[in-house]
N, C-alpha and C positions, 0 to 999 in steps of 0.2 A: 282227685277230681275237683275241678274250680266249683267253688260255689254260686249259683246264679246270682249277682246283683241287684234288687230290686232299686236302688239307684248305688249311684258311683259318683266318683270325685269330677269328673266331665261334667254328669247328667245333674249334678247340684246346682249349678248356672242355668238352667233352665228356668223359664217362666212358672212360679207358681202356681198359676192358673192355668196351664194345659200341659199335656202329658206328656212325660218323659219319652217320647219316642221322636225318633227324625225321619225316621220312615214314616209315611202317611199311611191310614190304612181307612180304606173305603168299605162302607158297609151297605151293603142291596134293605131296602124296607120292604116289608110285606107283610102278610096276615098277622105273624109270628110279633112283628115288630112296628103294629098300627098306632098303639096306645100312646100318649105321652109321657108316661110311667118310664114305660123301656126305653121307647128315644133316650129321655132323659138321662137314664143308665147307658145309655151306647156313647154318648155325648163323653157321660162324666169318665165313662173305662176310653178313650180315647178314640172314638172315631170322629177323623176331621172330614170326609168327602159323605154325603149320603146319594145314595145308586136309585133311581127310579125308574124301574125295569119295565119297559113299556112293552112288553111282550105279553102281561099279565095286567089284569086288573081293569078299572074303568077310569075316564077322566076324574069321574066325583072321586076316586080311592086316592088319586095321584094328586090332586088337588089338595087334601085330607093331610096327604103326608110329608109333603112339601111348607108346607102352614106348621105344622105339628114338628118337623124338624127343626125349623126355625126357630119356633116359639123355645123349644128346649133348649137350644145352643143359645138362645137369647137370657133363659134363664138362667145358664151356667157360665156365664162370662164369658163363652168361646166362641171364635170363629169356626164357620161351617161353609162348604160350599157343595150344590147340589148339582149332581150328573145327571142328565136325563141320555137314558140308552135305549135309542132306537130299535124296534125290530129288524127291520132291514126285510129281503126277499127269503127268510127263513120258511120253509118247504118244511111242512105237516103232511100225516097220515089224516084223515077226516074221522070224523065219528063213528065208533061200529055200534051194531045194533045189541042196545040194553047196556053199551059201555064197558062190553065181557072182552075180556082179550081173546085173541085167534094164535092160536098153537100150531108154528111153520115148524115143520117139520124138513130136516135136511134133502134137498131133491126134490121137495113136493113146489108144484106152482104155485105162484099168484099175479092176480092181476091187478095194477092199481090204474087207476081211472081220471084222467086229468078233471075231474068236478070235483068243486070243493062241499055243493051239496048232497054228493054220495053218501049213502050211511052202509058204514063197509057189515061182510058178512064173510063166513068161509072162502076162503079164495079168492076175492074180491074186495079191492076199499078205493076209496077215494083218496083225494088231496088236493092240498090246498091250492095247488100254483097251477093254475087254467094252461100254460104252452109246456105244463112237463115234457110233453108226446113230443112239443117242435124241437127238444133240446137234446134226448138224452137217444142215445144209436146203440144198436145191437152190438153186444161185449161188453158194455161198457160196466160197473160197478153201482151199487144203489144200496149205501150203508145206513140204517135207519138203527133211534134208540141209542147217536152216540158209538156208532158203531159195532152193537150188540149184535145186530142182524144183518147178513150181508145176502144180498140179491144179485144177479148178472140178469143184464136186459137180453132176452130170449130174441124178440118180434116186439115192434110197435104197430100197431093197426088203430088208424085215425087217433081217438082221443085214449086208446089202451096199451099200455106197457105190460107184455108178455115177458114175468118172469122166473127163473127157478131159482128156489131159496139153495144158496151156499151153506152156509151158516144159520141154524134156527132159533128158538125160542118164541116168548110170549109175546103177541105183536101188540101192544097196546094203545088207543087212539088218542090222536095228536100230535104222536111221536114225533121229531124231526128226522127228517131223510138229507143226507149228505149225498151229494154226485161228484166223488173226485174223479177228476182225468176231464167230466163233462164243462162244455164251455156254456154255463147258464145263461142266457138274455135278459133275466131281469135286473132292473136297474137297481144297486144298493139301496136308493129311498123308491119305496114305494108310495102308494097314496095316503095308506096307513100311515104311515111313516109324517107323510106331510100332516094329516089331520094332526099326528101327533106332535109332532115339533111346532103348531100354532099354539097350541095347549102349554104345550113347556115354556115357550117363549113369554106367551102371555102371562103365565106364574113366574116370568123373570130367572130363569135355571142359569147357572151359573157355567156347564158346560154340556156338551151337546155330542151323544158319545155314536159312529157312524158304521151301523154294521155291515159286515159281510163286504169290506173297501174291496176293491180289485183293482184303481189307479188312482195319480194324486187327481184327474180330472172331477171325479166323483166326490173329495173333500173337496173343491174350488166351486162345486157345484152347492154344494150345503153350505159354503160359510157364504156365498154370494145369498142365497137367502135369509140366511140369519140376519145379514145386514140389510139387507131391502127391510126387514122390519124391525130397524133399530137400533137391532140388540148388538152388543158385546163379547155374547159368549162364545168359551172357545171350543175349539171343534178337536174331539179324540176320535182318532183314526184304530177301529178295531182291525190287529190283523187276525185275522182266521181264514183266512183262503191262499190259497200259492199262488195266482196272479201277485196278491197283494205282499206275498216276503219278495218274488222279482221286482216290484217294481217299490219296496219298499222306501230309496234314498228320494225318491222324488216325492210320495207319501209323507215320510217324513219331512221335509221342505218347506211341506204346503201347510198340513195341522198344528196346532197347538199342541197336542201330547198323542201318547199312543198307548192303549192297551193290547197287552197280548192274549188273546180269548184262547185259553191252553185246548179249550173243549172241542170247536167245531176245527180248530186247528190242529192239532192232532188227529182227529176223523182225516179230515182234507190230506196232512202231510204224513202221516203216520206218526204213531208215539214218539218213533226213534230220534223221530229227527225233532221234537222241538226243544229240545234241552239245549241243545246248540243254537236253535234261533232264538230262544227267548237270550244268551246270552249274547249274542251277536247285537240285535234289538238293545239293548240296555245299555250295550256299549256306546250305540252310537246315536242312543238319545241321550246319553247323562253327557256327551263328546258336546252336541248340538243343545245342550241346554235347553233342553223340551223333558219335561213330566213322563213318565214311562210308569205304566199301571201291572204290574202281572196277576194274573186274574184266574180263575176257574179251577175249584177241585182241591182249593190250599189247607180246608180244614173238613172236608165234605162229610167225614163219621163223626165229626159232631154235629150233626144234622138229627143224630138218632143218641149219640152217646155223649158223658159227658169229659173224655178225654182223646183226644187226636192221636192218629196212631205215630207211631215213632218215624214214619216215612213224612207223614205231614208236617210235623214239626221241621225237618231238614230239607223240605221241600220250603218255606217259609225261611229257614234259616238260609240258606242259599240263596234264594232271591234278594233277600240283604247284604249275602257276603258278594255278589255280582254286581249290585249299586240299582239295585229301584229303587224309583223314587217312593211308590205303594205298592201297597198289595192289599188285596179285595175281598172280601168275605161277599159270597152270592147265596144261595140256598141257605147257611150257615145261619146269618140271622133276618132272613126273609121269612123262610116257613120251617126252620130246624126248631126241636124244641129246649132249645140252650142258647138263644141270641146274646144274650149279655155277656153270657160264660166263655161264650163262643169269641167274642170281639175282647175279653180280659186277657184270652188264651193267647189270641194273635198278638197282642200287648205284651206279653211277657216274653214271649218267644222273641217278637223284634227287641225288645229292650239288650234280651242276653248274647240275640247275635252285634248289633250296635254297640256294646262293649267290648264284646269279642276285637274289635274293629279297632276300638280308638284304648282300648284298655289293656287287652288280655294278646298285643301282637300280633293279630292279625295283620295281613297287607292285601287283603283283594278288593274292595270297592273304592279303595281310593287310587288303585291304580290305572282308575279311568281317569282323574282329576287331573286338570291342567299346569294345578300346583303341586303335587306329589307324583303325577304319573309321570313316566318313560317317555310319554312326547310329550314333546316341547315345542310345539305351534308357537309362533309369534300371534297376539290379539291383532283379530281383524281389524279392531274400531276401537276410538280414544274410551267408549266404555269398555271394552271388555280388558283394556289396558289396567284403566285405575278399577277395577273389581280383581283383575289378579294381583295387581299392589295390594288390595289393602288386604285382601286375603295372605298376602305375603308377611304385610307388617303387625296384624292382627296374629299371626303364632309369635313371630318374633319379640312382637312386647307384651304376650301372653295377658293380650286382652279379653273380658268380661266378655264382650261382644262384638257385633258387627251388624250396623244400624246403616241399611239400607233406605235411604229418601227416598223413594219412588211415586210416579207418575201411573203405569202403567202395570210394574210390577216385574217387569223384564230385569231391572238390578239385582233383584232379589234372586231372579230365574237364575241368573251367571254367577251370581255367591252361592246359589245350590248346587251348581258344576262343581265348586271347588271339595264337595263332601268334607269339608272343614269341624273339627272336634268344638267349633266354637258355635253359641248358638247367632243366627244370621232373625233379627230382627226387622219385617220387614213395616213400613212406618208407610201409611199411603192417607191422602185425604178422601178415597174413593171405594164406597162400598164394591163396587165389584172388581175394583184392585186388591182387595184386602180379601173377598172370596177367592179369586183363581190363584193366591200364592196358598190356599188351604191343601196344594195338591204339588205344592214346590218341597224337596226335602229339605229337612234341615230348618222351613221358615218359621218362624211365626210371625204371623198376619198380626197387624195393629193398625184401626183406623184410628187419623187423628182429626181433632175438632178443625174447623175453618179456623185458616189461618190469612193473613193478608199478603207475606212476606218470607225470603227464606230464613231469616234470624229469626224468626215467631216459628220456622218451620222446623228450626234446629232445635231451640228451646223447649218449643213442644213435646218431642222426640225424646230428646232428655230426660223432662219431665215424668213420660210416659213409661222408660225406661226404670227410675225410681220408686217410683209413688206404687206402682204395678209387680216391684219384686224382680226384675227383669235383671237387674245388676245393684250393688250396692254405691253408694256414695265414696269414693275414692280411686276404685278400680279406673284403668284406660276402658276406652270404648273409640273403637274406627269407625267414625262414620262416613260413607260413600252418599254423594251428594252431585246435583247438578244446579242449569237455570232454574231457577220457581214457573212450577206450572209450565213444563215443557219435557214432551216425550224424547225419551233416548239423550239428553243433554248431559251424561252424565261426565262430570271430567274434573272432578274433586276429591282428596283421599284426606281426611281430617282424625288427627289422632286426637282425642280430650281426655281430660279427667275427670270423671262424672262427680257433679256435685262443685264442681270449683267456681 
């Protein structure tokens, strides 16, 4: 049996200051993980993206822990960049009365009632989404609890759904209700939704995560207001719906990255089938050099215990061996009672699959890569030319590194296509350049001081490189470079030797 590496002869060229992983790993904040204390420990056990689950909690909480993330990654030298994840038109069970669950029993009815101020009882509940009634037709399916409990729609009469429980259990309020096969009318952002994304925007979030997508029109509609107010952040496209895997290449197109929500997607497509799309998905985000999240259920028995069962662990490892960019801790260290444990676990597990990778033999996630994989696309554009050069001449002269100048952070994007064993240093004078490469694999983010010049801009770099542990004094270092202070001008491949 190999023994697990807590580092290796690859992962020793890493920056001192952040964690030996390439995979990024996103962690949700919550109750569990309010204090500065634990951030701090999430920060220091390796999470680079923090998840602010707008589905839960109040502005002042979200405000709280956005501030409080900060201040910790501030305190541990590291960059961090913050998700904010919209609810979207997610369709709740309404409150029942005294909070007691109601026990469906197989065959027996119920009836749920399009008000959200229902307080359900026997046989009867409410919910949250006021045109349930105008949506959902007699046959149709009505999975609620994640698919625990399953319904067929009986009779609709006016604002009530007549139906008989398929599958039973303990209904408990709140629940989410899934409608697959049903064509929903509400629109991906709701009003929530907007109250919430003024809230994110205004704390400056670094990227802006889009539930329940169903076309790319509905991400062109979110980043067009992201930008009427200023901001930069970029927009993740959640798939969890089957409109959204059909109409997925043009989705992708449109977004900045993409998570795959395994949970309501799964509900929607069935189990069977998302193993297949999240690999399909990964393929052809690591292809298109866009950020790919996979998300939900990756360590969920550590929510209660403090070891993952052996399914979770190879559900985590696989997602690495397919070429994510991240993978996400939700519930795990939100309100599980192991947040710290929880996000060491997922650290360790990516580390031994990412040797597996560049160590131990493996060949699967670099055979997405444009430089090791089976296709061989010619580069669209003179960057994405000299970013496969120098990813070419960076193994060949078995260089330290790969020092990305960037503007915008898109260099760094196209050297994390290449899942290269080298670590891809990205160098930006722009704090919210140096946050959205927090979610590129393989980066690491480096802002650098004002510079006037790109000679001041290389030396910096260099500098920044040294002084910070990043590479030693003599080693080569490829650096990819463009005009000073101009987006996409990249058209430079510079081999140096550091310290000369």
């Amino acid at each position: 049996m190999i023994a697990e590496p807590e580092r290796n002869r690859t992962m020793k060229r890493l920056p001192r200051n952040t964690p030996t992983t390439r995979t990024k790993i996103v962690a949700t904040l919550g109750p569990a993980s309010s204090q500065f204390a634990v951030i701090r420990k999430l920060v220091r056990a390796g999470a680079d993206v923090f998840r602010i689950n707008y589905s839960h909690g109040t502005a002042e909480e979200h405000t709280a822990a956005i501030r409080t993330a900060r201040r910790a990654a501030e305190r541990e030298g590291r960059a961090i960049a913050i998700l904010a994840d919209l609810q979207g038109p997610k369709i709740r069970i309404g409150p029942l009365a005294g909070g007691e669950p109601i026990e469906l029993a197989p065959g027996s009815m119920l009836t749920i009632v399009a008000d959200p101020k229902l307080t359900g009882e026997p046989g009867r509940v409410g919910c949250s989404y006021a045109r349930l009634a105008e949506d959902v037709k007699r046959g149709e399916r009505m999975l609620i609890d994640d698919g625990m409990i399953e319904l067929r729609v009986v009779e609709v009469v006016g604002r009530e759904i007549h139906t008989r429980v398929k599958y039973g259990g303990r209904l408990k309020p709140l629940k989410g209700i899934n409608l697959p096969g049903t064509q929903v009318s509400a629109r991906s952002l709701t009003s929530k939704d907007r109250a919430d994304l003024e809230h994110a925007l205004d704390e400056g979030v670094d990227f802006i995560a889009l539930s329940f997508v169903r076309n790319a029109r509905e991400v062109r509609r979110l980043r067009t207001l992201i930008e009427q107010r200023g901001s930069s952040a970029g927009v993740i496209a959640k798939i969890e719906r089957p409109e959204a895997v059909e109409d997925f290449d043009a989705i992708l197109a449109e977004a900045d990255g993409i998570m795959i929500a395994r949970g309501d997607l799964g509900v929607e497509v069935g189990a069977a089938a998302v193993p297949s799309i999240q690999k399909h998905i990964i393929q052809k985000c690591v292809r298109a050099a866009k950020p790919v999240i996979t998300a939900t259920q990756m360590l969920e028995s550590m929510m209660e215990r403090a070891q993952p069962t052996r399914a979770e662990a190879s559900d985590v490892a696989n997602a690495i061996y397919d070429g994510t960019s991240a993978v996400m801790l939700s519930g795990e260290t939100a309100a599980g009672e192991h947040p710290v444990l929880s996000l060491q676990t997922m650290a360790r597990i990516v580390r031994r699959a990412e040797y597996d990778l560049f160590e131990g033999g493996l060949e699967l996630a670099v055979s997405t890569s444009p430089t090791y994989g089976r296709e061989r696309r010619p580069p669209a554009t003179v960057q994405e030319a000299c970013v496969r050069a120098a990813a070419r001449a960076a193994i060949d002269v078995e260089a330290a590194a790969i020092v990305a100048l960037t503007e915008s952070g898109r260099t760094a994007r196209l050297l994390a296509r290449e899942r290269l064993p080298i670590p891809v240093i990205g160098c930006t004078l722009l704090p919210t350049a140096r946050a959205r490469m927090c979610l590129s694999w393989g980066v690491v983010p480096v802002l650098l001081p004002h510079v006037d010049s790109l000679d001041e801009l290389n030396e910096s770099a260099e500098n920044e490189l040294l002084s910070a542990g990043h590479a030693r004094r003599g080693p080569r270092a490829v650096f990819v470079v463009g005009r000073f202070r101009t987006v996409g001008a990249t058209d430079t491949v510079q081999i140096r030797t550091l310290g000369d």
